[in-house]
Structures are given as structure tokens and as C-alpha cells.
CHARMM-style PDB file with segment names, atoms N, HN, CA, C and O in Angstrom:
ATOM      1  N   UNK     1     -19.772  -8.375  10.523  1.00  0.00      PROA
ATOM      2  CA  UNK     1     -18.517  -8.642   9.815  1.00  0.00      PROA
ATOM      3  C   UNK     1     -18.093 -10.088  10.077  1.00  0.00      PROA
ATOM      4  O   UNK     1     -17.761 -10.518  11.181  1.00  0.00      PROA
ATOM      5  N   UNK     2     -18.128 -10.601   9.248  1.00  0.00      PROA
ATOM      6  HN  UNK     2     -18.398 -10.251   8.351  1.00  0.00      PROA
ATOM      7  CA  UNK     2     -17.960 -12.153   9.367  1.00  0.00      PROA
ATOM      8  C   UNK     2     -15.937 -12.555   9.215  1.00  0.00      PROA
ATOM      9  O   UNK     2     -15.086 -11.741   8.856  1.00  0.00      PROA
ATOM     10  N   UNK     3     -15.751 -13.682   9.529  1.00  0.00      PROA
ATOM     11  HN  UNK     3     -16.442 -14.343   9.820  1.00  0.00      PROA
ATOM     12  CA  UNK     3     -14.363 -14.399   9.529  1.00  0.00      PROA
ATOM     13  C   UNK     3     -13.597 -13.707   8.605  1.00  0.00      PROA
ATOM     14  O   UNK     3     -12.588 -13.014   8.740  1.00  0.00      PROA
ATOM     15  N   UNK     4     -14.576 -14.169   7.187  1.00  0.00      PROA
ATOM     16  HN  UNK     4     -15.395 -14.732   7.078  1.00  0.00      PROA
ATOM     17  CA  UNK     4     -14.141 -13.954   5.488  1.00  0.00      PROA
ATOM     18  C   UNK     4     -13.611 -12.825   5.303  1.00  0.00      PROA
ATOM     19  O   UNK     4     -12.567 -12.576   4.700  1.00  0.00      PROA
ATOM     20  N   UNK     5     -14.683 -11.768   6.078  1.00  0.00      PROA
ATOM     21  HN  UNK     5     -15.531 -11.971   6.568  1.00  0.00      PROA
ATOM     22  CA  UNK     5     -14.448 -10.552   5.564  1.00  0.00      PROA
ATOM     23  C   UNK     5     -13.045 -10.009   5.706  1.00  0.00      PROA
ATOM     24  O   UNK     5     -12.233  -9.444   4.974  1.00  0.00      PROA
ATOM     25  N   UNK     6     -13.103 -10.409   6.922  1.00  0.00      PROA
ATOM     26  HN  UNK     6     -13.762 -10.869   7.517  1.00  0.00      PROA
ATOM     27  CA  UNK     6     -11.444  -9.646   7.698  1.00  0.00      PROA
ATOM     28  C   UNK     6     -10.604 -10.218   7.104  1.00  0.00      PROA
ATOM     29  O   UNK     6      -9.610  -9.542   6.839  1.00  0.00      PROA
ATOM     30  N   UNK     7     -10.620 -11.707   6.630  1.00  0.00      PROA
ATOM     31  HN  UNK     7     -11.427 -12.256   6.845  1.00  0.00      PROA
ATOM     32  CA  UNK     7      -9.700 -12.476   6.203  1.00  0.00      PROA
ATOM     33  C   UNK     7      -9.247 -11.838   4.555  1.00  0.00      PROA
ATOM     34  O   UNK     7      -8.101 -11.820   4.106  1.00  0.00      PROA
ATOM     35  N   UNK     8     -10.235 -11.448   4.001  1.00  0.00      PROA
ATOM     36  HN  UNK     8     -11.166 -11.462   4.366  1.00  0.00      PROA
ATOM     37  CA  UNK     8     -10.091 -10.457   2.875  1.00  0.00      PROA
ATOM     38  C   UNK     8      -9.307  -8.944   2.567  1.00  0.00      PROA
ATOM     39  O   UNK     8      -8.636  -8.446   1.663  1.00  0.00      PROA
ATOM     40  N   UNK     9      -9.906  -8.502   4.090  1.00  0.00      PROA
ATOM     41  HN  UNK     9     -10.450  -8.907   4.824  1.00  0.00      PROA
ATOM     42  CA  UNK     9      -9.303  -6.893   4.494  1.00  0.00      PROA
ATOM     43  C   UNK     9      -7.376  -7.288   4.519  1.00  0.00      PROA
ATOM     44  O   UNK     9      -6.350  -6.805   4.041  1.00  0.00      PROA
ATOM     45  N   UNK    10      -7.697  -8.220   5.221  1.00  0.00      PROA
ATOM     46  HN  UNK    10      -8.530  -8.613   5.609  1.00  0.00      PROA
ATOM     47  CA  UNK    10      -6.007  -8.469   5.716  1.00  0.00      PROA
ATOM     48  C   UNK    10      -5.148  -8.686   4.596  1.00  0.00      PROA
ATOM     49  O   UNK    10      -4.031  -8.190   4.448  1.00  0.00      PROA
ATOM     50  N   UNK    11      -5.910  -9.679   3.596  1.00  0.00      PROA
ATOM     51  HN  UNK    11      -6.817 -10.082   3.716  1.00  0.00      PROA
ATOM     52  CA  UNK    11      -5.078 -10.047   2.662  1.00  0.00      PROA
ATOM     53  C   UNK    11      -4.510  -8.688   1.827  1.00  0.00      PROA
ATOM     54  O   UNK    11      -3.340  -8.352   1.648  1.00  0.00      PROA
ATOM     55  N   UNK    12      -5.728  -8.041   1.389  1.00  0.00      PROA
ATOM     56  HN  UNK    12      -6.679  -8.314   1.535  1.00  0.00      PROA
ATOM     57  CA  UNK    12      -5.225  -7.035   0.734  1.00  0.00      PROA
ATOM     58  C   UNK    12      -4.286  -5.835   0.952  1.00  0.00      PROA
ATOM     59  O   UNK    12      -3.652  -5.134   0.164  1.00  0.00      PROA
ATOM     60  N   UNK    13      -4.434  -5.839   2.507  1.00  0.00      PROA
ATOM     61  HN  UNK    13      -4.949  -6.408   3.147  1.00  0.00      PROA
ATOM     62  CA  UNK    13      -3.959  -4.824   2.968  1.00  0.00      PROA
ATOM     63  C   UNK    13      -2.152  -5.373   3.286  1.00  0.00      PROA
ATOM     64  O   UNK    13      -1.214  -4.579   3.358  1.00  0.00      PROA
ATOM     65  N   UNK    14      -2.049  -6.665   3.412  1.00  0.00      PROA
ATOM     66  HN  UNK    14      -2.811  -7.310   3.353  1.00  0.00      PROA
ATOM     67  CA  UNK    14      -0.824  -7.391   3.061  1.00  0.00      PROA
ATOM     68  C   UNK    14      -0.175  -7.548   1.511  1.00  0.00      PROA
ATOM     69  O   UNK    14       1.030  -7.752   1.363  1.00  0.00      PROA
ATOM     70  N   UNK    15      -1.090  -7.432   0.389  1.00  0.00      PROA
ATOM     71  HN  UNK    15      -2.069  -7.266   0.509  1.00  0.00      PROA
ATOM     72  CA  UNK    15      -0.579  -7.044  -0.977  1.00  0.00      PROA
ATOM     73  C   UNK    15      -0.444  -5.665  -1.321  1.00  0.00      PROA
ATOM     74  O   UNK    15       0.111  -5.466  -2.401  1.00  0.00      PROA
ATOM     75  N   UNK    16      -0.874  -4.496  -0.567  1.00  0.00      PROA
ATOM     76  HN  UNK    16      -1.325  -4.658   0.311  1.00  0.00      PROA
ATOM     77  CA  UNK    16      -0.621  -3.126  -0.641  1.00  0.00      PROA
ATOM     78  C   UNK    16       1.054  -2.352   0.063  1.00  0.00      PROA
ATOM     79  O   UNK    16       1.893  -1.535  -0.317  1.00  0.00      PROA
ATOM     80  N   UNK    17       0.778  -3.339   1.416  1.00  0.00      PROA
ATOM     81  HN  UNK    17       0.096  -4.002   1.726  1.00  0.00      PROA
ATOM     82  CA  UNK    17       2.263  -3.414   1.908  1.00  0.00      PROA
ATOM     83  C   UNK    17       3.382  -4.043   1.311  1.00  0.00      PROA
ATOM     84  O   UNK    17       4.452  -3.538   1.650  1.00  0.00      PROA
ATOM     85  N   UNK    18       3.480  -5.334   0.241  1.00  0.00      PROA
ATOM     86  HN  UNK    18       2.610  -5.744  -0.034  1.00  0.00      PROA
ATOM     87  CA  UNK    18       4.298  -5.803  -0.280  1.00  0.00      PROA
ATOM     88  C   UNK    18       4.838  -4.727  -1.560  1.00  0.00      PROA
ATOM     89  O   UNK    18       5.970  -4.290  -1.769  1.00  0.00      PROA
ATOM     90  N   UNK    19       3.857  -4.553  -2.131  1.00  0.00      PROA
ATOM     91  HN  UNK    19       2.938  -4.908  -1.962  1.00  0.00      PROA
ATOM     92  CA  UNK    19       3.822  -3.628  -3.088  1.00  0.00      PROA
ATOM     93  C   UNK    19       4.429  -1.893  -3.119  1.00  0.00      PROA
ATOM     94  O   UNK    19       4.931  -1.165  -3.975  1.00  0.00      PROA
ATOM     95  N   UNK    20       4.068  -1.768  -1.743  1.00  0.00      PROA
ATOM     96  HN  UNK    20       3.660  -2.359  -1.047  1.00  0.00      PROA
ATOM     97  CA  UNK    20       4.707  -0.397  -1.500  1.00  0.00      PROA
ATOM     98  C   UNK    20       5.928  -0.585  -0.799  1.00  0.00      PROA
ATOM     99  O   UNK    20       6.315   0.569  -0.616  1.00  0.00      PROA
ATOM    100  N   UNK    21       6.671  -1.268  -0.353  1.00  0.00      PROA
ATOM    101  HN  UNK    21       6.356  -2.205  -0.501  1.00  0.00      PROA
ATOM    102  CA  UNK    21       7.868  -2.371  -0.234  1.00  0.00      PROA
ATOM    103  C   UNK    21       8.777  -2.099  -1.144  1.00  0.00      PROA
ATOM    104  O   UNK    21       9.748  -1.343  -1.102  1.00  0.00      PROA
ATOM    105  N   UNK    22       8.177  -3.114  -2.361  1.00  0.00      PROA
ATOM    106  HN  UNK    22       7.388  -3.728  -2.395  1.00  0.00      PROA
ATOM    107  CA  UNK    22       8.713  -3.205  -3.627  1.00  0.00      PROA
ATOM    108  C   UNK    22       9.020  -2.271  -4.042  1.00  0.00      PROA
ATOM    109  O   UNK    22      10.197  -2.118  -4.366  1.00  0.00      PROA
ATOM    110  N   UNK    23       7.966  -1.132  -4.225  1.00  0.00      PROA
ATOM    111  HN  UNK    23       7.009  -1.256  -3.962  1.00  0.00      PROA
ATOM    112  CA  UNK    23       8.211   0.538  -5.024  1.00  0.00      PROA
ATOM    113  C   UNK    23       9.641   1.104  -4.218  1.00  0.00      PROA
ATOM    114  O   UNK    23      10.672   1.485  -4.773  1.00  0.00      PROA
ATOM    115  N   UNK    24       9.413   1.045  -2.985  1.00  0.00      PROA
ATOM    116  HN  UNK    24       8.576   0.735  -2.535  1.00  0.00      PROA
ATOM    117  CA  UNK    24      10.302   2.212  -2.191  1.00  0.00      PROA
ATOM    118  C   UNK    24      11.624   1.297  -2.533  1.00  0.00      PROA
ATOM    119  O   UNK    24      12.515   2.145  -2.549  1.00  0.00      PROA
ATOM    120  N   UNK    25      12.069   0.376  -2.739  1.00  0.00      PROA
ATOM    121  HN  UNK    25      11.344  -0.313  -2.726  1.00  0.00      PROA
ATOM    122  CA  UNK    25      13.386  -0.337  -3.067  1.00  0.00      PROA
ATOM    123  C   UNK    25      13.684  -0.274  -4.308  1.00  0.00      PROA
ATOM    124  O   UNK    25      14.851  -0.492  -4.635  1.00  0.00      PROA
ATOM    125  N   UNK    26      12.639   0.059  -5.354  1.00  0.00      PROA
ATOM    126  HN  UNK    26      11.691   0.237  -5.088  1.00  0.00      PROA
ATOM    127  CA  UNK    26      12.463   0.123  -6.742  1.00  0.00      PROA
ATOM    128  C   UNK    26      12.559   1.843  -7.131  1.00  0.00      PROA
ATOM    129  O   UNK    26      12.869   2.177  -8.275  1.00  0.00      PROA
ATOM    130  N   UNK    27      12.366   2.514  -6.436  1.00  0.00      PROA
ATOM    131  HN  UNK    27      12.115   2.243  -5.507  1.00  0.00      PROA
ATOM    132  CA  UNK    27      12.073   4.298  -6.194  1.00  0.00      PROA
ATOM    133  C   UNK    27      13.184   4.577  -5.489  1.00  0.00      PROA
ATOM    134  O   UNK    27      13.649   3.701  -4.760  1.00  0.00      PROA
ATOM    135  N   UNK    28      13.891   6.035  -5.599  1.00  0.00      PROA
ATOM    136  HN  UNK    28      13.512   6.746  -6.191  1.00  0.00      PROA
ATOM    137  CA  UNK    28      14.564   6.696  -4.861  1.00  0.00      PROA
ATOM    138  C   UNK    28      13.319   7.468  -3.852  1.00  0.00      PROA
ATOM    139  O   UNK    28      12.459   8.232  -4.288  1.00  0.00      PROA
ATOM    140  N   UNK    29      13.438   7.160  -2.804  1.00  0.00      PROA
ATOM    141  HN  UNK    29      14.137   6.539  -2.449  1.00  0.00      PROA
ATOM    142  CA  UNK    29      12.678   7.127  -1.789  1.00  0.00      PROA
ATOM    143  C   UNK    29      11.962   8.461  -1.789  1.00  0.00      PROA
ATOM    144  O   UNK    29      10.770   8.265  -1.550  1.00  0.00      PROA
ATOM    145  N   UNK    30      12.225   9.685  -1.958  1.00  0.00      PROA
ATOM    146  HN  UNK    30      13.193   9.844  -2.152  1.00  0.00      PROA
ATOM    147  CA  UNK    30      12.140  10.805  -1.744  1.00  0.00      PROA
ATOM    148  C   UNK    30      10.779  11.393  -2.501  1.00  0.00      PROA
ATOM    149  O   UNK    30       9.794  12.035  -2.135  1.00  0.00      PROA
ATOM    150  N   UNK    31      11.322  10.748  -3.930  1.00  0.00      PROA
ATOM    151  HN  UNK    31      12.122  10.227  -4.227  1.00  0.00      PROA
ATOM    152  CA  UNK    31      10.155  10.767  -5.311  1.00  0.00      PROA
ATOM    153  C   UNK    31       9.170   9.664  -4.363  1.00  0.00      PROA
ATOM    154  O   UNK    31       8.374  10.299  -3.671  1.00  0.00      PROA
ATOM    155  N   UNK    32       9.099   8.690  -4.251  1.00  0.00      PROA
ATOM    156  HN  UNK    32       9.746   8.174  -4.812  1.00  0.00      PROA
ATOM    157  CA  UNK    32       7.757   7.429  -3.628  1.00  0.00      PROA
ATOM    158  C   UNK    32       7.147   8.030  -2.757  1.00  0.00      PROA
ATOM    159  O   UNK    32       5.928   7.876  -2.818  1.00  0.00      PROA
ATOM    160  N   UNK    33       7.709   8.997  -1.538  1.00  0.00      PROA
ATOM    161  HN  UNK    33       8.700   9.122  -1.488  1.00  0.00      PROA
ATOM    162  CA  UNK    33       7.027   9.266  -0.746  1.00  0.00      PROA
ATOM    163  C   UNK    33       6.396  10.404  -1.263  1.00  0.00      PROA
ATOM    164  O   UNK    33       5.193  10.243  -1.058  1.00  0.00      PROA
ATOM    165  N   UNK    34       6.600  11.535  -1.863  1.00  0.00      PROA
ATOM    166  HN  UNK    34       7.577  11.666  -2.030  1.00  0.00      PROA
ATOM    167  CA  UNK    34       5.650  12.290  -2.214  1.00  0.00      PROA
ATOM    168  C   UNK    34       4.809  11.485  -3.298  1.00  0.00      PROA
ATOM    169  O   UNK    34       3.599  11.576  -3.091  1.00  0.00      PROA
ATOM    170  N   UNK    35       5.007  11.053  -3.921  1.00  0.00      PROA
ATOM    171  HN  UNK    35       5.990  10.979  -4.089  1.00  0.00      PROA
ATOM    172  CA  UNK    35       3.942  10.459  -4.950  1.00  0.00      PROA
ATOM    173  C   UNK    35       2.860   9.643  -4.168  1.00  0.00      PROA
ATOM    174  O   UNK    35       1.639   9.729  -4.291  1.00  0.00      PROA
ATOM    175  N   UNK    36       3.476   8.954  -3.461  1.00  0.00      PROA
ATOM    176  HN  UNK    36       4.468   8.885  -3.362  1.00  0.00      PROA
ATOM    177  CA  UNK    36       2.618   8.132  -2.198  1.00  0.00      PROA
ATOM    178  C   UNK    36       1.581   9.281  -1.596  1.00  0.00      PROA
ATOM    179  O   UNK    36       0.362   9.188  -1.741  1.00  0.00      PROA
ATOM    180  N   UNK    37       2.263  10.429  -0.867  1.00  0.00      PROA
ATOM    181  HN  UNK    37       3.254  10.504  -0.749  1.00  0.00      PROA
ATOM    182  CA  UNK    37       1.246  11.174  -0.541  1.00  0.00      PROA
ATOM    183  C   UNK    37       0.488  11.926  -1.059  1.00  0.00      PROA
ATOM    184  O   UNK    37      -0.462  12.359  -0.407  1.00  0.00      PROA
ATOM    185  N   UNK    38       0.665  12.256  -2.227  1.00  0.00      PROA
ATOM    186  HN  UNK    38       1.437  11.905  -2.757  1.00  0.00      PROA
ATOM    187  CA  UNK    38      -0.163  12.591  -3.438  1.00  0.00      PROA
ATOM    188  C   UNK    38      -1.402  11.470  -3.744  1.00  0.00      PROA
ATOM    189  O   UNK    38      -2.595  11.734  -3.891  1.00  0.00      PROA
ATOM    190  N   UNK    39      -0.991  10.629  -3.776  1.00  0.00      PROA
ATOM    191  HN  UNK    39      -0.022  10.414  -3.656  1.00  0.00      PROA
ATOM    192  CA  UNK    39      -1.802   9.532  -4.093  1.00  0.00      PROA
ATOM    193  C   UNK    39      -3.045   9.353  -3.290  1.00  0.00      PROA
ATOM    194  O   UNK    39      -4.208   9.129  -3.624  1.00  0.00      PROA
ATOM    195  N   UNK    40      -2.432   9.523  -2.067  1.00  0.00      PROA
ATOM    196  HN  UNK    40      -1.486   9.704  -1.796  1.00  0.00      PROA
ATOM    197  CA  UNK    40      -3.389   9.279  -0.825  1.00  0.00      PROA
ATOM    198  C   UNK    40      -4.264  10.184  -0.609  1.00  0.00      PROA
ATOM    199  O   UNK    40      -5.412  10.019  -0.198  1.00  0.00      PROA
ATOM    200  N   UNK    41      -3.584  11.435  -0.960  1.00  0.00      PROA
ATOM    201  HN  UNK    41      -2.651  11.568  -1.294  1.00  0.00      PROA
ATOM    202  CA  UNK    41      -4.369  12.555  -0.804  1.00  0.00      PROA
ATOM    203  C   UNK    41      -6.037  12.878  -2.182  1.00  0.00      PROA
ATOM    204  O   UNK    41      -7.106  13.474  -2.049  1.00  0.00      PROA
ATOM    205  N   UNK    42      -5.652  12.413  -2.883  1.00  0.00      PROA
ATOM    206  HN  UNK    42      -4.783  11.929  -2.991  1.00  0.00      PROA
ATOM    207  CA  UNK    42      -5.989  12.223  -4.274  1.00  0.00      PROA
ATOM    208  C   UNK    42      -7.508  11.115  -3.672  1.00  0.00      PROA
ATOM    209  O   UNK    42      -8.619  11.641  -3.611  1.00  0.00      PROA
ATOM    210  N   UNK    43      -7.350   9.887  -3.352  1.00  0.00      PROA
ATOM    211  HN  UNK    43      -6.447   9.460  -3.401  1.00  0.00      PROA
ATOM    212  CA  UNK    43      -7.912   8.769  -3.098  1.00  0.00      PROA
ATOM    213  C   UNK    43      -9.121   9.416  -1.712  1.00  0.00      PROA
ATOM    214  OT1 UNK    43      -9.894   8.638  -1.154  1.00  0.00      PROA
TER     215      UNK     43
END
């Protein structure tokens, strides 16, 4: 696993957190989190 790679993992995993951020302030929380865990579960 080279520098890049991680440097890649991180990024994305820093645009998944912004994003699910955004939703839960954008969402009545209650609906995001089950949909979230639906999602996850799904994936």
C-alpha cells in the first residue's frame, strides 16, 4: 500500500463524511439514520 493509496482512502472517506454531514442537517435526522442504515446494510 503505497503513500497515494491512503492518501486516496482518506480523501474519500473525508467526502463521504462531509456529505453525510450535509444530509443529516438537510434530513430530519430520524428518516437519515434509518435510510443510512438501510443503505449500509444493502451495500
Amino acid at each position: 500500500m503505497s503513500h497515494g493509496d491512503v492518501f486516496t482512502i482518506v480523501k474519500g472517506v473525508g467526502k463521504l463524511s462531509l456529505l453525510v454531514v450535509l444530509l443529516g442537517f438537510l434530513l430530519p435526522c430520524n428518516e437519515h439514520t434509518l435510510y443510512l442504515l438501510q443503505w449500509q446494510s444493502e451495500t
